[in-house]
Structure formats: C-alpha cells, structure tokens
C-alpha positions in Angstrom: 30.6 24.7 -12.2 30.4 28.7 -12.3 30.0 30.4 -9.4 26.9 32.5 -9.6 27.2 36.2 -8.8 24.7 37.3 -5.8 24.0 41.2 -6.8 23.4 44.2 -3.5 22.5 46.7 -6.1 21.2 46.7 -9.9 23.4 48.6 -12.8 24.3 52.2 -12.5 24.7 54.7 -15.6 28.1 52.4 -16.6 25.6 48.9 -17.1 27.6 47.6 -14.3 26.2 46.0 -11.5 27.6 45.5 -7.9 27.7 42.6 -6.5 27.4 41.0 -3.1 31.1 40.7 -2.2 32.0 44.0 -3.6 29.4 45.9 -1.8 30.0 43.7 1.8 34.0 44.0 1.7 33.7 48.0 0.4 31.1 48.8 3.9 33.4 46.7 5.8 36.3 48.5 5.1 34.8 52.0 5.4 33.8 50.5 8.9 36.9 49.5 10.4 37.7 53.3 9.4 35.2 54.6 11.5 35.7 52.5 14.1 35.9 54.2 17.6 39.2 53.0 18.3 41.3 50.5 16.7 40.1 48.0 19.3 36.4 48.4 17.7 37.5 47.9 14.2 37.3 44.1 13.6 33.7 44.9 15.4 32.9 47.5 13.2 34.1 45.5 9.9 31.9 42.3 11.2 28.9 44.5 11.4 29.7 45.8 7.8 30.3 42.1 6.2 26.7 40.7 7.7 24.3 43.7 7.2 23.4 42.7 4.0 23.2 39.4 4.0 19.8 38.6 3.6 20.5 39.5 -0.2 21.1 36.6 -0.9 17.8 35.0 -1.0 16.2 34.2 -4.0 13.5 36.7 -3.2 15.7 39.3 -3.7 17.9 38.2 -6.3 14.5 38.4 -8.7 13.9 41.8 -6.8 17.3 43.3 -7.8 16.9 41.7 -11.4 13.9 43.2 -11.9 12.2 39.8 -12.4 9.3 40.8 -9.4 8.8 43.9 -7.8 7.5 42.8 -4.3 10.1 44.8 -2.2 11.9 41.8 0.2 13.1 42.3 3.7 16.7 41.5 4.1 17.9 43.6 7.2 16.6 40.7 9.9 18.7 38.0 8.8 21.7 39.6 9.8 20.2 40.4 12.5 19.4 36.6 13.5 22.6 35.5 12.5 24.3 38.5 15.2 21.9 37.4 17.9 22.7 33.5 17.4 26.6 34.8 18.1 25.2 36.8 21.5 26.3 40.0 19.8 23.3 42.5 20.6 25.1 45.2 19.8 25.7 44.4 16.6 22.0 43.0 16.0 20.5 45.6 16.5 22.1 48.4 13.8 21.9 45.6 11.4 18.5 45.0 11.7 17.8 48.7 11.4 19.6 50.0 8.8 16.7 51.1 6.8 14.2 51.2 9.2 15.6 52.6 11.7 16.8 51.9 15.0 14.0 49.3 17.0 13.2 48.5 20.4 15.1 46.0 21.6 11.8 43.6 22.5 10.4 44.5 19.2 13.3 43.4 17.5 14.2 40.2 19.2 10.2 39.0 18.8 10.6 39.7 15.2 14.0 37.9 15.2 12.3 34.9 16.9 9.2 34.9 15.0 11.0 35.0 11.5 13.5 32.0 12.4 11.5 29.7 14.1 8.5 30.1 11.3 8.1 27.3 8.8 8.6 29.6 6.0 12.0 30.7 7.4 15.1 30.9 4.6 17.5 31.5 6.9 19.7 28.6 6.6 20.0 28.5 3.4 20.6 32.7 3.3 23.5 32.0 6.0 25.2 29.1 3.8 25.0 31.2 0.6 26.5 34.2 2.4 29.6 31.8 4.0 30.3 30.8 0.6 30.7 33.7 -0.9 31.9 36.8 1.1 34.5 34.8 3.0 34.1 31.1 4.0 34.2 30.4 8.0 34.1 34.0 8.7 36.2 35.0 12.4 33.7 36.2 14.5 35.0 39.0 16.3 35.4 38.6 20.0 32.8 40.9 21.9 34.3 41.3 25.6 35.3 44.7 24.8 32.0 45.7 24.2 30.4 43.4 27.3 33.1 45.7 29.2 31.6 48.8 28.8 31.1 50.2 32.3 27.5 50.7 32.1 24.3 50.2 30.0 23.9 54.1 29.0 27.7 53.9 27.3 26.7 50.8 25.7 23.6 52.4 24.1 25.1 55.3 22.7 28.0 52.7 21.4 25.0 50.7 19.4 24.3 54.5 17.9 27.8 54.8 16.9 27.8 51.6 15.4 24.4 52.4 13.6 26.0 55.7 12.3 28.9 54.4 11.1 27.3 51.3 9.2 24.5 53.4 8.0 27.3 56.2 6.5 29.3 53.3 5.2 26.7 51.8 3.5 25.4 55.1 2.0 28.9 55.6 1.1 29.7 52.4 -0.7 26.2 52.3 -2.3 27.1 55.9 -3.6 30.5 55.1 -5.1 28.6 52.5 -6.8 25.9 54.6 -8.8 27.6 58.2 -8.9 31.6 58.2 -8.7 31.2 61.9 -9.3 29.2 62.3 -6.2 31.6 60.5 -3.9 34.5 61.6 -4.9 33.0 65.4 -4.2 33.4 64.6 -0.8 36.7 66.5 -0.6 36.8 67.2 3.5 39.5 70.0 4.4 40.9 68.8 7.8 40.9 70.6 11.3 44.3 72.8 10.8 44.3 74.2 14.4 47.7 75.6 13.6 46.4 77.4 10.5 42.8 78.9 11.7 44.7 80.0 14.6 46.6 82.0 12.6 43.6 83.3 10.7 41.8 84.5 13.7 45.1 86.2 14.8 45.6 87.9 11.2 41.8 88.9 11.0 40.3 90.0 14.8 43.4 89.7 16.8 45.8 91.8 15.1 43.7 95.0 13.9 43.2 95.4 17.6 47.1 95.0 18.2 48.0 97.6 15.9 45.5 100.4 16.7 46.5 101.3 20.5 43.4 103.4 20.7 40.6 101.0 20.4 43.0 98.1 21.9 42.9 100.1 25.1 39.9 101.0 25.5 38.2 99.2 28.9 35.9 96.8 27.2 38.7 95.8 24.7 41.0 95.1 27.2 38.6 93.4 29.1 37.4 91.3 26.1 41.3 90.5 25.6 41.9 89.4 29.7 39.1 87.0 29.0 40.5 85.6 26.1 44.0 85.1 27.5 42.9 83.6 30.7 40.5 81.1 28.9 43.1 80.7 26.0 45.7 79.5 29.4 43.2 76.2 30.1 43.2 75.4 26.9 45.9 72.2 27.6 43.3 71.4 30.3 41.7 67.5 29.9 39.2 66.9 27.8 35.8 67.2 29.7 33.5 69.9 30.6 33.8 73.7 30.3 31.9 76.8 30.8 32.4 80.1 29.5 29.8 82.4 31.4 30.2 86.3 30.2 27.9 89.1 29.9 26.7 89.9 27.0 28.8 91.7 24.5 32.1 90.4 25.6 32.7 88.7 22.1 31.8 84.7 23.6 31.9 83.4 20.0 35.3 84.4 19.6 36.8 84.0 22.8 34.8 80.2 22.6 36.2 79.2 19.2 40.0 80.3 20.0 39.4 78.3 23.0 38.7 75.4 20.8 41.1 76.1 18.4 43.9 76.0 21.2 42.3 73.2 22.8 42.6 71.2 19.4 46.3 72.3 19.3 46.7 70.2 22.7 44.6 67.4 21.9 45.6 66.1 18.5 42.5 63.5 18.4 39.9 66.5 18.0 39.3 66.1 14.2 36.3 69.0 14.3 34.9 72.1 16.1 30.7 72.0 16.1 28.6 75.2 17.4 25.3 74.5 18.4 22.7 77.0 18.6 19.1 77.1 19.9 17.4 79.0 17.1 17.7 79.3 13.4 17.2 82.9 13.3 20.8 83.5 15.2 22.3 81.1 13.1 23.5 83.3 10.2 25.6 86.4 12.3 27.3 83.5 13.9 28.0 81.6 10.7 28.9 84.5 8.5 31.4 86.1 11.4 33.2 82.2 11.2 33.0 82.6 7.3 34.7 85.7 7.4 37.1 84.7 9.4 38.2 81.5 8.3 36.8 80.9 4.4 39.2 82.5 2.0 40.7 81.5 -1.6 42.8 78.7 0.5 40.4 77.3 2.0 36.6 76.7 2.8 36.1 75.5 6.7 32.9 76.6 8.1 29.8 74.5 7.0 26.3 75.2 8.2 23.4 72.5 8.7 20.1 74.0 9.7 16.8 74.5 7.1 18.1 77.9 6.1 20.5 77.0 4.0 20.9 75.9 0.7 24.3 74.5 -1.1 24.1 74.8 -4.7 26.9 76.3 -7.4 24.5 76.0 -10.0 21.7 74.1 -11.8 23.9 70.9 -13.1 25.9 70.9 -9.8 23.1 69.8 -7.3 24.1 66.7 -6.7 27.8 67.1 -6.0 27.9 70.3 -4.2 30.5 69.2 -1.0 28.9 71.5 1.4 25.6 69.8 0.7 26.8 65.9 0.6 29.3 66.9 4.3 25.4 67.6 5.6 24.5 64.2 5.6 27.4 62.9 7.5 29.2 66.1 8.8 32.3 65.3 7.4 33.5 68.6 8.1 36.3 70.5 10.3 34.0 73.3 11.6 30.0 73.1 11.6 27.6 75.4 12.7 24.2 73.6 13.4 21.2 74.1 15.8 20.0 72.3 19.0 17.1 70.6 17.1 19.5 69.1 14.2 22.1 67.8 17.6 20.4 66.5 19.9 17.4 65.1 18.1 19.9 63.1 16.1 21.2 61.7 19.6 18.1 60.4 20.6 16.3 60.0 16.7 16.5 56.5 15.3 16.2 56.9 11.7 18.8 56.5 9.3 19.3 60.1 7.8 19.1 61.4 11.7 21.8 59.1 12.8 23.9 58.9 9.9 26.5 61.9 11.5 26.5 60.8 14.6 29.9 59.0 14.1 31.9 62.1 12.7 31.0 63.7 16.1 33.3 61.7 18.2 37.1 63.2 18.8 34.9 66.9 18.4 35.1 69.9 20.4 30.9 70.9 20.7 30.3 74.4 22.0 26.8 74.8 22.8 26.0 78.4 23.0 23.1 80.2 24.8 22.7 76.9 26.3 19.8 78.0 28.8 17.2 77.5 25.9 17.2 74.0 26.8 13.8 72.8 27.6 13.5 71.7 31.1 11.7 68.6 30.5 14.3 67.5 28.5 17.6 68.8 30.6 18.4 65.6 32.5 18.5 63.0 29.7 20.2 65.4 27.4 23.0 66.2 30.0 23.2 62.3 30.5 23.6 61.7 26.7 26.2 64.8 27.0 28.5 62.9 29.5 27.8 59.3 27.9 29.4 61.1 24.7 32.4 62.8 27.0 33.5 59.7 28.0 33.0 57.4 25.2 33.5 59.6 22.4 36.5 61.4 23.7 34.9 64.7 23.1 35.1 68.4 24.6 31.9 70.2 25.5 31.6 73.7 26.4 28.7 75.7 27.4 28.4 79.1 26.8 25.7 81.9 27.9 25.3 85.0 30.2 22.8 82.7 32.0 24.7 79.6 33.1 22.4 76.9 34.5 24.0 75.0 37.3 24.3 72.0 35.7 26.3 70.1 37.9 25.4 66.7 39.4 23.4 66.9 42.9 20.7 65.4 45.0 17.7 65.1 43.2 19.4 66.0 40.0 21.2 63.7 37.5 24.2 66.0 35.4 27.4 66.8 35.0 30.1 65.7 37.8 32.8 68.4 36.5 32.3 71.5 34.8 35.7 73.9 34.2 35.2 77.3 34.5 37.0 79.3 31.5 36.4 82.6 33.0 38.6 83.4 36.2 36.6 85.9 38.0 33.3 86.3 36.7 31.8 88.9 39.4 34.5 91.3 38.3 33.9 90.8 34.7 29.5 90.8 35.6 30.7 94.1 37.1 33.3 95.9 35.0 30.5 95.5 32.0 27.4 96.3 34.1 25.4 98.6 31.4 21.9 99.0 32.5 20.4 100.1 35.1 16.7 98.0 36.0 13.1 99.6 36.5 10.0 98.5 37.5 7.0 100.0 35.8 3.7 100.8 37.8 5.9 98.4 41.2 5.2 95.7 38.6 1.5 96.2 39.2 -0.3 95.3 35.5 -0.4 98.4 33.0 -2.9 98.3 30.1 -1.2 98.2 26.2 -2.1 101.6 25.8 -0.4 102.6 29.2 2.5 100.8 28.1 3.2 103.0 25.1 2.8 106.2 26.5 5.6 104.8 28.9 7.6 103.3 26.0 6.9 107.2 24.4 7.9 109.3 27.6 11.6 107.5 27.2 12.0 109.8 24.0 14.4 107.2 22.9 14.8 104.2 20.4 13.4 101.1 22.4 12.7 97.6 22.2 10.0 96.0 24.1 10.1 92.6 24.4 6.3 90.6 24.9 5.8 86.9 25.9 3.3 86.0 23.3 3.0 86.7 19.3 -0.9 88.4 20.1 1.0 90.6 22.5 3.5 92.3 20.7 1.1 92.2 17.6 -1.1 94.2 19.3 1.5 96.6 20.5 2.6 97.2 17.0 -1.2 97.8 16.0 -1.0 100.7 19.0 2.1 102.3 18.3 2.2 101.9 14.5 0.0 105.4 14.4 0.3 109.2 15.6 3.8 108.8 16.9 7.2 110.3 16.2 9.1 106.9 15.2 9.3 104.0 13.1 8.0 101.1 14.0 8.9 97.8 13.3 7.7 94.4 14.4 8.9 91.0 14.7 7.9 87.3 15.6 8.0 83.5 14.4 3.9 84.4 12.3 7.0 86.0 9.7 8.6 83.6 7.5 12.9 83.9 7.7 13.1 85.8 4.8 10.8 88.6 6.0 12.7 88.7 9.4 15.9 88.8 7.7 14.8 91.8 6.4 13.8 93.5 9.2 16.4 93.1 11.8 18.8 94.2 8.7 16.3 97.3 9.0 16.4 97.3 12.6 20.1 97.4 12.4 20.0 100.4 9.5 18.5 102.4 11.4 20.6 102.0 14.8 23.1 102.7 13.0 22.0 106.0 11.3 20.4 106.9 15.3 17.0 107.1 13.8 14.2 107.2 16.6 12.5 104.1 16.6 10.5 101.3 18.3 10.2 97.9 18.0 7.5 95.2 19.0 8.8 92.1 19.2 8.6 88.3 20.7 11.5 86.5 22.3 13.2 85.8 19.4 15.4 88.7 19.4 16.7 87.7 23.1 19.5 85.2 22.3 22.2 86.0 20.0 20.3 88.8 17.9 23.1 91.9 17.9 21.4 94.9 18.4 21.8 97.8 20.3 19.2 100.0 22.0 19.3 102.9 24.8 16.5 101.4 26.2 14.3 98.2 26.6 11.1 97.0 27.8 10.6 93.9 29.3 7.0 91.9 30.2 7.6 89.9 33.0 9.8 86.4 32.1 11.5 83.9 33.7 14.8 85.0 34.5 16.8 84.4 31.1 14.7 86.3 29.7 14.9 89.1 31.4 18.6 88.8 31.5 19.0 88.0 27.8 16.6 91.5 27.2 18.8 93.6 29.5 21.6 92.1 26.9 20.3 94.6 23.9 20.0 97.4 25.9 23.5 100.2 25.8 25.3 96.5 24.4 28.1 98.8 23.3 28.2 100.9 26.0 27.9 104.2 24.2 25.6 105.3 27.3 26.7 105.5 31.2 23.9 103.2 31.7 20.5 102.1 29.3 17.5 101.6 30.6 15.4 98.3 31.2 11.9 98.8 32.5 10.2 95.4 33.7 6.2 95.5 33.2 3.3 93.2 33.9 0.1 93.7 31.6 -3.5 93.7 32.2 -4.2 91.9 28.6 -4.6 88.1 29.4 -2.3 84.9 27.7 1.2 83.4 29.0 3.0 81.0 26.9 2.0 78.3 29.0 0.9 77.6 32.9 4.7 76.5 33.3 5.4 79.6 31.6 3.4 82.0 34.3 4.9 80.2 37.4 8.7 80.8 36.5 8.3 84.3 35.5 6.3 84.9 38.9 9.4 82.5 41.1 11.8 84.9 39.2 10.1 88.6 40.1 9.3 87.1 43.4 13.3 86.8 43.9 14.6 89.9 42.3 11.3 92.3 43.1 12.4 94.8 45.7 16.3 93.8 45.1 16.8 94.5 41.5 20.6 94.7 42.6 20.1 90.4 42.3 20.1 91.2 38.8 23.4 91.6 38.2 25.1 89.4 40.1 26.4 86.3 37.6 25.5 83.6 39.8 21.8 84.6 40.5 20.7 82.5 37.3 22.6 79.8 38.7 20.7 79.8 41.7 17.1 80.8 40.2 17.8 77.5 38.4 18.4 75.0 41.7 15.3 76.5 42.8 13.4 76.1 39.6 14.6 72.6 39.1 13.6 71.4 42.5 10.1 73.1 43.0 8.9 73.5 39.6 10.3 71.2 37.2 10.8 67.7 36.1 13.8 67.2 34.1 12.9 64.1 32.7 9.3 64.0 32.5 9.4 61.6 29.9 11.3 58.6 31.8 13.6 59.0 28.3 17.0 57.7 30.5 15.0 55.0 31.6 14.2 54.2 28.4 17.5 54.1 26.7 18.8 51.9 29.7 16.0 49.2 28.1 17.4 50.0 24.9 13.7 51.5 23.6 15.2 53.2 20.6 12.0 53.6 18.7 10.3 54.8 22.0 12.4 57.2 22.6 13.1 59.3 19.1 9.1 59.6 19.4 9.2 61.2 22.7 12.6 63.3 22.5 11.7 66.9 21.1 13.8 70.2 21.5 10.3 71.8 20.4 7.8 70.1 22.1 4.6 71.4 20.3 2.0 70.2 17.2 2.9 72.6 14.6 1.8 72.4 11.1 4.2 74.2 8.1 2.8 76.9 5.4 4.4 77.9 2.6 3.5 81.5 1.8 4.1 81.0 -1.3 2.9 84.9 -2.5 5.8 86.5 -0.2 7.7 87.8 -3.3 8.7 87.2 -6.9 10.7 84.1 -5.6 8.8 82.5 -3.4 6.1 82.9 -6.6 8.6 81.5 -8.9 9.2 78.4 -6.7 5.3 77.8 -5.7 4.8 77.5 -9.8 7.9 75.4 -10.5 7.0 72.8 -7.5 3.0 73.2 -7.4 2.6 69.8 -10.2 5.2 67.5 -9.0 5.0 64.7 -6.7 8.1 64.9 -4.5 10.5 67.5 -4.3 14.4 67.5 -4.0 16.4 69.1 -1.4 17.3 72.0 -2.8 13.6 72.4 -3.5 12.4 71.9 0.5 15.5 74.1 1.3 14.6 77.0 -1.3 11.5 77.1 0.3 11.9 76.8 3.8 12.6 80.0 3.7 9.3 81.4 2.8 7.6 78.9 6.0 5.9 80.0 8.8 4.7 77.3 12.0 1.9 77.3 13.0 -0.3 75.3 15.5 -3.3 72.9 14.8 -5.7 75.5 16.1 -4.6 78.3 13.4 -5.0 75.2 10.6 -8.8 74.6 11.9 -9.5 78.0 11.7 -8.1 79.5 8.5 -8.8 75.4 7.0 -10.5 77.1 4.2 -7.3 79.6 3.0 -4.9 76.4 3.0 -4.0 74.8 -0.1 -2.6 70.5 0.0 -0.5 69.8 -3.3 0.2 66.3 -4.0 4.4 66.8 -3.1 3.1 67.2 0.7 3.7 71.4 0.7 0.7 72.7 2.9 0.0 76.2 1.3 -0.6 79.6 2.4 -3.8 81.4 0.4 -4.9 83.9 2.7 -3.2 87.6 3.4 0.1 88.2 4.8 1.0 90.9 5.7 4.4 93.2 5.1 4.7 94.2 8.6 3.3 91.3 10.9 3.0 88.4 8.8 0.6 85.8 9.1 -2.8 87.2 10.7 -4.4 85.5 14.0 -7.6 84.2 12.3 -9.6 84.2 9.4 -11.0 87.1 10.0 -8.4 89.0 8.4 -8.2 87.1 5.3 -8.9 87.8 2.1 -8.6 84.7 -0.1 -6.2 85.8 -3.4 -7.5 85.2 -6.5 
C-alpha cells in the first residue's frame, strides 16, 4: 500500500511541495540549535516536531491542495497533545504560533472545549502524526523545566521557547519557498578580538599619537574612565552602571566595555544598544558604523522605523540587514526601548520572534532614565529574569542614574556594578555650567522670556515642556531680532528634523548667533553645543539632561543655564507638574544639589515612594498567571492614543511615494519604512479637529491634506489650514 504524503506547505516557484516530515524534522532541528542550553535541546526539538501537527487532518490536506479555501486551525492540537503529556510549557508556544502567545485560562478552555466536543479529530490527527514523523515518539523528560526556581523564570523560558519555534518555523518555511532568501542570511560573528582592534586603530590611537589633544584635561579624563571601566571588564556577568556627565564619550567608553567583557566571557555571541528615542538613534549608529563597518566587514545593524535596508529594486527581499531584523541575527544591533522591551512583554509572533538571539548578549541601555515610571518595576523584573536565565550582561548608562537597586517598597535589581571608580571627582572635574534662576523662579510671560533669552547676547537653546510652548516662542522670536531662529518638536516629521539639527549644528560650528525653540527631544543624546541654555521648569532629568548642551565642549570657563517658570498655562500631564515642582522644591535655594552625581539618585527614592507607582498596571502579577495576551495589551513604553499622518506633500519624495502607494491595497516593508520617514503622531483630539484635512486610502496610510509648515510643522488646529488642491 503507498504511503500517502501529508503536505505543511503547497509548491514554491520549483513545483515542489514540502511535506509534513520535511517541514517537522527541518524546525526540530533548527530548535535544538536554539536551544538555551544543551539540556533544553531535546525540549526544544519536541516542541518543533508537534507544532504542526494538526496538518494532518483532512481539513487541511484539502486546504493546502487547494481543494477548499476555508482556512483550518491546526495550532491547538499540538497543543492538546502537550497538555495531555503535563508539558505547559510547551503547550502554550505551540498553540500560539500564529496567533500569538494566549492566556494561559484562555488557552486550556479552548484546549478542553475542542477535545472533549463531539466533532473533535484529534485522535485520528495524533495517530496520523505518530505514523509518520516518527512512530512512538520519546517524550522529552520535563523536570528541568518543573525546576526552574520560580514562576517569573519559567515565563520568560515559555517566550524563549515561543521565539525560537516561531524563528524556526519561519526559517524552515523560508528555505522552503525562497532558498535565495535564506541563504542571504550570512550573520558575521561577534569578533571581540577584531573590533577591539578597530576601535583601537580608529578613536584610540589618533589620540595616542597627537600628545597635544591626548593631554589635554578632558582627554585624559575621558581615557582614566575608560581604563578603569575597561579593568572590570573580567567582572561576572550581571549588572553594571556607567554614570558620567555628559560629554565624557559614554558610547565609547560603554561599547569597549562590552567588547572587553565579551573577550572574558566567550558565551556573549552579540552587543545590543538600546536607546529611548528614534531621533538619537542615527549619531549613535553612524559613530558604531564608522568605526567598525569597513570593506572586511559589516557589524553594526540598526532596527528602529527609520531605517530602510535595500541595495536596489530586485534585491528587496534578500537584503541581510533587512532579513537579521526579523530575528536579530546580528553581532552588534542598535535598536530603541519601544522595539526591546515591547517585544519582552508583546505576544505576537513578528514581536517575539528575536527574542531568542538575545540570550548570551551584552544589552547596554543608554539614557536609561527615560523609562516610564509606570512601567519601571516589571521592566527591571523582566531585566533580572533575563540576567539569570539568559546568561546576559546589562548595563545602564546616563548622567542621571536612577537608583535602581532592590529595597523596601521597591522590587529591582539586587546588584548593580559601578564602572566608574569615583564619580564625584569625575561630576566635578567636568562641571561646565554654572545654574540661574530667572525672576527666583517666580512665572515670566513668553515675551519676558525672550528679552531674557536676548540680554544673554549669545547663541541659546531654550528648552519648553510642551509642543504649544516652544511653538509659540518660535512665533515671538522668529521677528525683529539679530539671530536665526530655528525650531524643533515631534509636530515635524524625521526628515524635517534631520534637517534642522544638521542646521543647528552648521551653524555652531561657523559661531553664528542663534536661538532655538525646542521640546525635549533635544535633551537625550542630541550633540550640540551652546554657550547658554534655558530651561522651563522639569523634573530633574530634564534639567540635568538640558544643562548637558550647554559649554558641552568646554570652550567656555563656565555656560550658562537659566531655570524659568511661565505664566502661559499646560504641563505635559498632572504627573508631569508634581515632579518638576518635588525637583525645584529640592534644588531651589541650593542650586549647588545640582551638581552633585548622586542627587538624581536620591530625587528618584523620593519620587518613587511619594509619587509613583511603578507598576500601576499589576503587569508582574500578571506574567506570574501566565496572562500573555493581557499583558502585551497593557505593556507600552509610550503610553498614549496616537494616530500616524503621512505628510505626504513634504518634498519631491515623499510626493513620489504618496503617488506610487496611494492605489494599492497593502504595502511592503520597504514601502512603510520609506515612508515613516515623512510621519508625524499625533493624538485623537488633533484627528477630530483637523477630521476634514485627513485623507484614508485603502492600504491603511492615514493622510496629511492640510498645510505644513517649513519651520514648525504640523499646525495646532484647523485653523491654520488651507486644504491643497
């Protein structure tokens, strides 16, 4: 009798088909490969061999053949089938593998209701599937999962196993349509040795051989830094911090760390830089680029909605950098906090897929502050699940270090290493600025401020807490004075801020006069220098992180940062008002607090323990339940409705792509990508409002038809619009 041929996916462009066996044994092995230890791996290849096996109903067999096309469920028989051998944590990935990771009490109804209900093909499914992919197969024995200390480590282990089966499968399922495509997944690995040697050769060595620059203070500074974090580098792996004023060069001193720290800890197969906001993303990127891509070599791979990975037109689909974002399968990657830590605590499959390739990393999260309060405990939780389990380094960087560490009241980290050996001395040895209060911090008027901001007779920043704010300073400014004036907020899309800060910079550089209205955007990571700055009230980062683009160079004996509170209305939010009035209230009167490095630290306990709850959201509770599905829709780094416009009549090319994309009805990647960079968010309020100067094309892209303008982008309401014809 022949043996009929049970099919997981129909032909690709060869006319072949694959079937069952191939597709089972090829995720099985890819799974014992990404196995978290060799222990895991018979685990891993079990989870790999069942995920598909409700395939083999007849159902689907006429699905795949073309021969009906009602779509059939398959994922929740391997599911029943790891639940009738007591493995949960195998269960559950299987049975969401394309629909993402469930709650655990939503899953096992489901499981019930399907095997128990007279309709239920399960027995026959399961015989089928024996017969075929192996026989008897050897169930794996679970203990070393039951053994896992505690019920947060086992539910980040049912992520890694979700990763790795959802990579594997995407893998094998790849290799089955487009060979081409797979095998473009050409990885360098993590060379320690050799990057080492390029950072040497390319910032280490200039310095070395011009004696001049090498010795002058900040250098020399810079380089006692370096060496003494450079000596902990054979340290454990665990928890670091690397808290430095800024302009002491952290995101080199932070990646030789790393690299040294690799060197010592052969498991570390990547380095991954997480940063709060896109707009910092590309200085960072391009100074790793610069360093370490060369003709031998391409190491540095950014994953954020900026960037776009294409050689050319017939190359889209096997472009490496653009496949290694889908799994980062990558030695050094360069990402933001959204795209990390939503993926930690996401449940669908294109969030979760990289999670795997982030075990044995070194992660480096700089200006780590940015982290929403709400969110801080359950992310610092998840942090230390992934220490321990995932063998990982984590290092935090900023010039405002939260205290972090575990204490009464507040769940963190147990241990973190200080990289910097006397940070008072280094706080002080770089102190650049000198602080002022404007009017005793007693509120000014807009107008006020700019005759202030004009008395300085110097290029200034001045830094507002809302978009309205530091529009309407621009409007007040922009006229009658001896300057140029710039502006800049999130109402202008990445482009059009790209732009200007490279502006900005111009004209530091050529030591024009001007001024510049801006948001806090430009506080973390944005290089600029300016003689003076002007800050509105904040909560303390803020303020610190302003101060940090004021004499950054240290071309003055001391730059000037004036604190100010205004008289026009509107705080971020209520939150918002109380930190920034806690913070003057313990530096007003003793602005010396200031400068002290572990003032943050201590704003921070205070912050934490009469302000804020740090898991607002009960999301640790949640993940001890195993609500995977509740929590991904409660987890946000951003925690606001915002709706995305495409302005699509920015320039030529945003023109060009509006026209090429305005018919279709879905659009690729390299589509969304391209235009992502002519977006702008904005909340619910500004779409009821301007409803009328808002286009809806059928691919989903919500369009921009009102004015935008070159200097301040996207207006405040419709009463500056003027609808293009």
């Amino acid at each position: 009798m022949e043996h009929k041929e049970y099919i997981a996916h129909s032909e690709n462009s060869s006319g072949k088909k694959q079937t069952m066996k191939e597709h089972s044994s090829g995720v099985g092995k890819l799974m014992r490969e990404f196995a978290l230890s060799e222990s895991f791996a018979d685990l891993y290849e079990f989870c790999g061999l069942i995920h598909d096996m409700g395939k083999y109903s007849d159902d689907f067999q006429k699905y795949i053949a073309g021969e009906s096309q009602k779509k059939v469920r398959h994922a929740i028989y391997g599911g029943i089938y790891a639940i009738n051998q007591s493995m949960l944590d195998v269960a559950i990935p299987v049975y969401g593998h394309h629909s993402g990771l469930p709650n655990r009490p939503d899953m096992l109804l489901d499981i019930k209701t399907e095997q128990y209900s007279p309709k239920a093909t399960y027995d026959t499914i399961l015989n089928l599937w024996q017969g075929d992919i192996v026989g008897d197969i050897k169930i794996p024995n679970d203990k070393l999962f039951r053994d896992i200390p505690n019920t947060l480590l086992k539910e980040l282990f049912v992520r890694m196993l979700y990763s790795s089966l959802v990579d594997a499968d995407s893998l094998d399922t790849e290799k089955h349509f487009s060979e081409d495509r797979f095998n473009a997944r050409l990885c360098p690995p993590l060379n320690a040795e050799l990057l080492l040697d390029k950072l040497q050769q390319k910032r280490w060595l200039p310095f070395a051989n011009n004696p001049g620059k090498s010795e002058q203070p900040i250098n020399k500074l810079r380089n006692t830094v370096r060496k003494y974090a450079e000596s902990k580098a054979h340290f454990p792996l665990g928890f670091f911090s690397l808290t430095l004023p800024t302009g002491m060069g952290k995101t080199l001193c932070s990646i030789n760390w790393a690299l040294h720290h690799a060197e010592s800890h052969k498991n570390i197969k990547k380095i991954i830089i997480v940063l709060p906001f896109i707009s910092i993303i590309d200085q960072t990127a391009e100074e790793l680029k610069d360093i370490f891509n060369d003709e031998d070599g391409d190491y540095v791979l950014e994953h954020h909605s900026n960037v776009v990975y294409v050689e050319d037109k017939d190359s889209e689909e096997c472009s490496p950098k653009q496949l290694a974002t889908e799994n980062w399968d990558y030695p050094i990657i360069v990402t933001t906090s959204v795209q990390f830590f939503e993926s930690f605590f996401g449940n669908r499959r294109s969030q979760c897929r990289k999670l795997h390739n982030i075990q044995d990393s070194i992660i480096i999260f700089d200006e780590i502050q940015t982290l929403p309060l709400n969110v801080t405990e359950p992310t610092l939780v998840m942090l230390d699940n992934l220490q321990q389990l995932c063998r990982c380094s984590i290092l935090f960087c900023t010039a405002t270090q939260p205290d972090f560490k575990t204490r009464k009241g507040f769940n963190g980290i147990s241990h973190i290493e200080s990289l910097v050996e006397n940070p008072q001395q280094v706080f002080d040895e770089t102190r650049r600025v000198t602080y002022h209060p404007l009017n005793d911090y007693n509120e000014i008027t807009m107008s006020e401020l700019a005759d202030d901001v004009g008395k300085s007779q110097k290029s200034a920043l001045v830094v507002f807490n809302t978009k309205k704010k530091a529009r309407s300073f621009y409007d007040e400014i922009s006229e009658g004075m001896r300057h140029k004036a710039f502006h800049l907020s999130t109402s202008m899309c990445p482009v059009h801020r790209k732009r200007v800060i490279n502006d900005i910079r111009k004209a530091l550089r050529n030591e024009e006069y001007i001024i510049v209205s801006s948001t806090q955007l430009i506080e973390a990571g944005v290089d600029m220098d300016f003689p003076a700055v002007f800050r509105e009230l904040a909560p303390l980062e803020s303020i610190i992180q302003s101060a940090g683009r004021c004499n950054r160079e240290g071309k003055n004996i001391a730059g000037d940062v004036y604190l100010f509170s205004l008289t026009e209305p509107g705080q971020p939010s209520k939150e918002y008002r109380a930190w920034l009035e806690f913070a003057n209230l313990l530096y007003k009167g003793n602005e010396e607090r200031l400068y002290t490095h572990d003032f943050y630290s201590y704003y921070y306990r205070e912050l934490v323990k009469n302000y804020a709850n740090t898991d607002k959201l009960n999301i640790t509770d949640d993940r001890k339940k195993l609500l995977y599905q509740s929590i991904a829709e409660k987890y946000r780094i951003i925690d606001s409705k915002t709706q995305t416009l495409f302005i699509y009549d920015y320039n030529d090319e945003s023109r060009r792509l509006y026209y090429q994309v305005k018919d279709k009805e879905y659009l690729t990647r390299q589509e969304r990508q391209q235009i992502s960079q002519y977006c702008v968010q904005v909340y619910d309020n500004f779409v009821r409002d301007n409803n009328a100067f808002i286009g809806y094309e059928q691919c989903g892209l919500s369009v921009w038809h009102g004015s935008y303008s070159p200097d301040y982008g996207l207006p405040f309401s419709e009463e500056f619009n003027v609808l293009i014809k």
